[in-house]
C-alpha positions as CSV (number, residue, x, y, z in Angstrom):
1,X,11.6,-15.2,-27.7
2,X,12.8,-14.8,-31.1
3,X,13.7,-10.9,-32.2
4,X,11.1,-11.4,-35.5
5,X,8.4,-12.5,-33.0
6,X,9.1,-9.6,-30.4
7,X,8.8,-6.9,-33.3
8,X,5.8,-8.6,-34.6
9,X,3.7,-9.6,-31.7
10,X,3.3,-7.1,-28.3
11,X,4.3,-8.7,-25.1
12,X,1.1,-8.4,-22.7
13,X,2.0,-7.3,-19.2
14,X,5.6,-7.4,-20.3
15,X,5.7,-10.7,-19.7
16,X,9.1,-12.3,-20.2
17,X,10.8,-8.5,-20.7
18,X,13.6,-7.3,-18.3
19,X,12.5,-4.1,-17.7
20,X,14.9,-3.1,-14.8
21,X,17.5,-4.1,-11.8
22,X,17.2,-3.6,-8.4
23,X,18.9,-4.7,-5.4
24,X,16.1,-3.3,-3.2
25,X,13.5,-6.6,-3.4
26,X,13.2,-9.9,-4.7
27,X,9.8,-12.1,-5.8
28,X,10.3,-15.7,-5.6
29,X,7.5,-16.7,-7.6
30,X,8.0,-20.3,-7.5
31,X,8.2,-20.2,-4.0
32,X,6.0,-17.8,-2.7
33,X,9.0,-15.8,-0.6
34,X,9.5,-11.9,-1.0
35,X,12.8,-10.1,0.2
36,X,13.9,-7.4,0.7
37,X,17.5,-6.0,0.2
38,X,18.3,-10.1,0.6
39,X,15.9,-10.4,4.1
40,X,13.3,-12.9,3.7
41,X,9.9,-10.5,5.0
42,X,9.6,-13.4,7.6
43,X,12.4,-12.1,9.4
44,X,11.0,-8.2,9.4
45,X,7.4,-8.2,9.2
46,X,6.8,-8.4,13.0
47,X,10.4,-7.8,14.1
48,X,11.1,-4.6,12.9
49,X,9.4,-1.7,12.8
50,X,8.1,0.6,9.6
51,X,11.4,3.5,9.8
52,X,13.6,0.2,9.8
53,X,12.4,-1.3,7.0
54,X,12.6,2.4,4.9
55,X,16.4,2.9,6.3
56,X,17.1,-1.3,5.0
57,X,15.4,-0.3,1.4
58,X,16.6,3.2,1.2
59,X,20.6,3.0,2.8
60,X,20.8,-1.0,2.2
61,X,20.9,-2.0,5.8
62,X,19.2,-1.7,8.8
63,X,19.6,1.1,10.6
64,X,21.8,1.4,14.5
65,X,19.6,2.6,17.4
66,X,20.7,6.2,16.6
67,X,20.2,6.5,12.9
68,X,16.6,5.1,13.4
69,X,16.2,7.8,15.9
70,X,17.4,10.1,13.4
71,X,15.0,9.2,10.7
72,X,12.1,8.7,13.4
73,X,12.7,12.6,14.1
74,X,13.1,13.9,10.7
75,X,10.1,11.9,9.3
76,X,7.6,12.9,12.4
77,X,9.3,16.5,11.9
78,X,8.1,16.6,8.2
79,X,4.1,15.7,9.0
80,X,3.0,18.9,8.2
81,X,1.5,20.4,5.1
82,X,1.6,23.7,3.6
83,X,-1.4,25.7,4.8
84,X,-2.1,26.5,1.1
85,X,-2.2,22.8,0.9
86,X,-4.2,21.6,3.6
87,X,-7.0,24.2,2.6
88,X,-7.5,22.4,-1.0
89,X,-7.6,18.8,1.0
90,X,-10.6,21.0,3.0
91,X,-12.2,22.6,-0.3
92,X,-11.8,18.8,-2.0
93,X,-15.7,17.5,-3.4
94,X,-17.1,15.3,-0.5
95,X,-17.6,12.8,-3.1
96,X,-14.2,13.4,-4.7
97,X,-12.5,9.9,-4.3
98,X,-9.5,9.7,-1.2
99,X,-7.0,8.5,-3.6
100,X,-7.6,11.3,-6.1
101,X,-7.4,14.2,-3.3
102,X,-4.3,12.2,-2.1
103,X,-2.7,12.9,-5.9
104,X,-4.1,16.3,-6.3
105,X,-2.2,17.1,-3.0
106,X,1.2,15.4,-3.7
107,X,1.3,17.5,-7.2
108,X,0.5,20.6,-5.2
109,X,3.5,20.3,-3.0
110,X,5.6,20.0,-5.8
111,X,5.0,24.1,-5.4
112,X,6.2,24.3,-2.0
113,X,8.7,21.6,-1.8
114,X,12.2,23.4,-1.0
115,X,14.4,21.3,-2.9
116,X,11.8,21.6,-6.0
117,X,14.0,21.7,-9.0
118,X,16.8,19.6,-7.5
119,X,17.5,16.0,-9.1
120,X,20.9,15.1,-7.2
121,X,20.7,11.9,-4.8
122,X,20.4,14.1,-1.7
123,X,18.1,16.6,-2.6
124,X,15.8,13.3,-3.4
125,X,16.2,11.5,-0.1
126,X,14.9,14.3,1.3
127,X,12.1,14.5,-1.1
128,X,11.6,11.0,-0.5
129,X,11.5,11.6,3.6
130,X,9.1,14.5,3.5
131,X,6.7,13.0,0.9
132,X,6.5,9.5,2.8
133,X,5.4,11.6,6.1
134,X,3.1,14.2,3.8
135,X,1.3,11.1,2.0
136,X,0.4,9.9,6.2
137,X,-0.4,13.6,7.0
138,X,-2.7,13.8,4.0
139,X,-4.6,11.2,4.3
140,X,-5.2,11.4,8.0
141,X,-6.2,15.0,7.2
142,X,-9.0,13.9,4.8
143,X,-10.6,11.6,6.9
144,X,-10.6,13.4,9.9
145,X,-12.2,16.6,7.9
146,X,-15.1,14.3,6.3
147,X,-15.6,12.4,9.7
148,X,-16.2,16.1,11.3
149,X,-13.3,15.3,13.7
150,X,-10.3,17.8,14.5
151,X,-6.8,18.2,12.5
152,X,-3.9,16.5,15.0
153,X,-0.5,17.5,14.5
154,X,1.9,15.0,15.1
155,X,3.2,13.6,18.4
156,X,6.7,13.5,19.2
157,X,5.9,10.3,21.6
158,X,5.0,8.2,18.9
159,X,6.5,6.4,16.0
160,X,6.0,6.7,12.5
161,X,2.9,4.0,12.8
162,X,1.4,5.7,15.9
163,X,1.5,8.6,14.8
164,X,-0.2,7.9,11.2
165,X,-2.9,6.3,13.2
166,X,-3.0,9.1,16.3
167,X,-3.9,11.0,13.5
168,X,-6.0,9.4,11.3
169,X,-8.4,8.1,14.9
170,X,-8.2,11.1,16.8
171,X,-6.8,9.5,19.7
172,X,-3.3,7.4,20.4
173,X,-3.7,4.0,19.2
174,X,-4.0,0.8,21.6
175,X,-0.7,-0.9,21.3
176,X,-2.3,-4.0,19.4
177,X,-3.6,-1.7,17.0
178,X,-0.5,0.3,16.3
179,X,1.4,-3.4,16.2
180,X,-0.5,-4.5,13.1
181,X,-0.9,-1.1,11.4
182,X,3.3,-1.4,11.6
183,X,3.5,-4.7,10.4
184,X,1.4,-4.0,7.5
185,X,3.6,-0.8,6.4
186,X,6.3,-3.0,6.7
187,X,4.4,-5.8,4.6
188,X,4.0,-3.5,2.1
189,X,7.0,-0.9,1.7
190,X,8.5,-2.8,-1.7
191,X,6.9,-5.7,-4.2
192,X,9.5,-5.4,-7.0
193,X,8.1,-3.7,-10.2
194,X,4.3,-3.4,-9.8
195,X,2.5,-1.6,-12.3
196,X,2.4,2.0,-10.0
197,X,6.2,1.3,-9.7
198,X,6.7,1.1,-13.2
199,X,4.8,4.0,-13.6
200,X,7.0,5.9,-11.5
201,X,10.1,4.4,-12.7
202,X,9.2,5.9,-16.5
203,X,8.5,9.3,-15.0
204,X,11.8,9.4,-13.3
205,X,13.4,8.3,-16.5
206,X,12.5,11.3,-18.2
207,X,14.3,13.4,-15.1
208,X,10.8,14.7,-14.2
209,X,10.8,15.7,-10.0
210,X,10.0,12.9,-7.3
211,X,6.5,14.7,-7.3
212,X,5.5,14.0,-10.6
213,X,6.3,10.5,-10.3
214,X,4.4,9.7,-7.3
215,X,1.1,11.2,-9.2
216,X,1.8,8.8,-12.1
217,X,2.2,5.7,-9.6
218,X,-0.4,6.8,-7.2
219,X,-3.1,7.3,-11.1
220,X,-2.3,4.0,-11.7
221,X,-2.4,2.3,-7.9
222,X,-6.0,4.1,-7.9
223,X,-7.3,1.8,-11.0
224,X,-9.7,-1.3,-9.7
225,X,-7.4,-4.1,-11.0
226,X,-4.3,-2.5,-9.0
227,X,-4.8,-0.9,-5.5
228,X,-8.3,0.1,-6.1
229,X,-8.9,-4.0,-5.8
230,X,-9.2,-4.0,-2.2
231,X,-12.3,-1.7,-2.7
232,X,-13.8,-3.9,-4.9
233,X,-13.6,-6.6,-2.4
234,X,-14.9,-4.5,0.7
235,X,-17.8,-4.0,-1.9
236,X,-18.0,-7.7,-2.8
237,X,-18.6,-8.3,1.0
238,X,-21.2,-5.6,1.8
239,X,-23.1,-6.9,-0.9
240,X,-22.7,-10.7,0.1
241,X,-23.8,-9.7,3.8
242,X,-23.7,-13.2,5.0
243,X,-21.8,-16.2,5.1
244,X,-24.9,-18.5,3.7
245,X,-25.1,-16.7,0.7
246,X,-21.3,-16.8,-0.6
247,X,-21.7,-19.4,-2.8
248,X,-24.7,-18.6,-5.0
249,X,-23.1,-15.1,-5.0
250,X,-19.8,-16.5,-6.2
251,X,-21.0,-19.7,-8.4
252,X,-23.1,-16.8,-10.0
253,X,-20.0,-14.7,-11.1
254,X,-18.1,-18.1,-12.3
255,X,-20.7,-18.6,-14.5
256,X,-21.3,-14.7,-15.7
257,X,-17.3,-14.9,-16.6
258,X,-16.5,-12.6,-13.8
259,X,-13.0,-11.8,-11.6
260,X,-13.5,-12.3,-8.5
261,X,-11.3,-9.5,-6.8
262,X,-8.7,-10.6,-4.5
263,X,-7.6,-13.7,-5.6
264,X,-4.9,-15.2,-7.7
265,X,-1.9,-13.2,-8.6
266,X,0.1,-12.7,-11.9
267,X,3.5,-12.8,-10.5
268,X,3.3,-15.9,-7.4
269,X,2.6,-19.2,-8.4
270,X,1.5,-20.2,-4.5
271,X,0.1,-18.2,-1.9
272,X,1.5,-14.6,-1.6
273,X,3.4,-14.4,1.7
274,X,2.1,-11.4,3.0
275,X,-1.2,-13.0,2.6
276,X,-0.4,-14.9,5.6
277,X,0.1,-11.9,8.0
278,X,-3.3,-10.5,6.5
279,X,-5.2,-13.5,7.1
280,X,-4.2,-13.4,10.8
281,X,-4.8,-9.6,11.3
282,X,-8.2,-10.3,9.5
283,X,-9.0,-13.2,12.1
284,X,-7.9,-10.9,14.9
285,X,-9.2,-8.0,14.0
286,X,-12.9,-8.1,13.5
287,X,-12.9,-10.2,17.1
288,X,-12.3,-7.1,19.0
289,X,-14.5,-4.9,16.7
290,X,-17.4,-7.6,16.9
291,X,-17.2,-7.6,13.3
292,X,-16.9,-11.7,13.1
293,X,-19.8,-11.5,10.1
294,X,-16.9,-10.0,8.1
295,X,-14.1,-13.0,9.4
296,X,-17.3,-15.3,8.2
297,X,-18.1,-14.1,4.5
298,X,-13.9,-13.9,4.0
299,X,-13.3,-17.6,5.0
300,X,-16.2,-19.2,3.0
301,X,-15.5,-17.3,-0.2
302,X,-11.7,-18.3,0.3
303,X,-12.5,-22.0,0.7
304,X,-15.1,-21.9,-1.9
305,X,-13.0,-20.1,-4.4
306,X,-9.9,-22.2,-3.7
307,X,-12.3,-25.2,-4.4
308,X,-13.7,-23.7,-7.6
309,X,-10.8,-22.2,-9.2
310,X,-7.4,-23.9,-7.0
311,X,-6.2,-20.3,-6.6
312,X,-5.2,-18.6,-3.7
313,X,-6.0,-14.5,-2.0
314,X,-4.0,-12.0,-3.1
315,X,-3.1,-9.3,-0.5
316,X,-5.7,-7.4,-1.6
317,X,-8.4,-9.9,-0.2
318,X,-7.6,-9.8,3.3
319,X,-6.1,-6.0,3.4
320,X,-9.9,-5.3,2.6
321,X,-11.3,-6.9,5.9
322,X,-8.5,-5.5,7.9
């Protein structure tokens, strides 16, 4: 693009800028591949677990037995919450919404965070360590306080996955279930420069704290065409409640003009790949639940939409049955 037509025309979604580097991942549109610090997500999702895949991104390599014990210890050591915090997650609106709680919280430990003030590499790594096992802490915390169940601290037995969902259950996972809740962390630790990312990276730029940029990525992961999609979709499916009646229901937002949440993808120009892993949890999963009405509806509006529109599901289509 010509200078004259960059100054006189915006660029929508920055399409066609270079807006950063990174070494950390790589999206191969054409192909439909994602890596990460040059491994193919094949090769981890499955085969390594969540702490390995944060030492690969955040040291550029995966990590000997003893430095993932290491960071196992200091993240589970770090899933605790100031008590000044944990009361605002209690005093939060019932209605308030999870993922605005879950900002509120992160910008009030910027108050309480010891290396507060501190912008050198190593006072951010350990930023970056606490916050990733605060984020798990909080939002176990929230659900368990408006599900009336009890507060768990977290258990030294259990890995970083395990314990998220030790925490966020009540009780210590099943092995299957801990499995797949890994795999997905690892599925989705890094996707280049998304939109929350970008939000985050312009924070930093301005030397603002680690804090401050999470709450602008996480305000812009909550809107309904970025994370908040996978709502969208849970509520497409409630309302569709049956497999028979996906394609009136979808023919009739086709014809209204409407997006049909989950599907298609600005960046891939096939199938995402960790669509692939979803789609199997999502057949899996609602088996053992006895949720196969869910499984049902998901299938027939991928087929159907695939055979209206030739796209494919985004990973926010089968992350919402899962």
């Amino acid at each position: 693009m010509d200078g004259s037509k960059r100054r006189g025309q915006p660029i929508r979604g920055l399409e066609g800028v270079v807006a950063a580097e990174t070494s950390l991942s790589f999206v191969d549109a054409d192909n439909g591949r994602l890596y990460y610090r040059g491994y193919d997500i094949d090769e981890l999702a499955g085969r390594v677990c969540f702490e390995e895949a944060v030492h690969l991104l955040w040291m550029g390599s995966l990590p000997s037995r003893g430095c993932l014990e290491e960071l196992r210890s200091e993240l589970i050591a770090d899933m605790r919450l100031p008590q000044q915090v944990y009361e605002m997650i209690r005093l939060a609106p019932p209605s308030a919404d999870p993922m605005v709680v879950l900002r509120t919280a992160i910008s009030a430990l910027d108050l309480f965070d010891p290396d507060t003030g501190r912008n050198t590499e190593a006072a951010n790594l350990r930023k970056g360590k606490r916050l990733l096992a605060q984020v798990a802490t909080i939002v176990a915390s929230l659900h368990q306080l408006r599900s009336g169940g009890a507060v768990r601290s977290a258990d030294r037995s259990l890995d970083f996955a395990g314990n998220v969902l030790y925490m966020f259950l009540g009780r210590e996972p099943e092995e299957f279930e801990r499995s797949v809740f890994d795999t997905l962390l690892v599925l989705h630790a890094d996707h280049g420069l998304a939109a929350s990312t970008f939000a985050a990276r312009v924070t930093v730029s301005t030397l603002a704290g680690m804090h401050s940029a999470i709450c602008a990525g996480l305000a812009n992961l909550n809107g309904p065409l970025h994370g908040g999609a996978n709502r969208k979709v849970i509520e497409m499916l409630e309302e569709i409640g049956g497999p028979e009646r996906v394609e009136a229901y979808i023919d009739g937002m086709l014809a209204r003009g409407q997006r049909i949440m989950g599907f298609g993808h600005r960046i891939y120009k096939t199938q995402d790949p960790r669509s692939r892993y979803l789609r199997r949890f999502a057949e899996e999963l609602p088996r053992r639940e006895g949720r196969e009405d869910l499984l049902a509806v998901s299938s027939r509006i991928e087929s159907l939409v695939y055979e209206r529109k030739g796209i494919y599901p985004n990973v926010d289509f089968y992350s919402a049955t899962v």
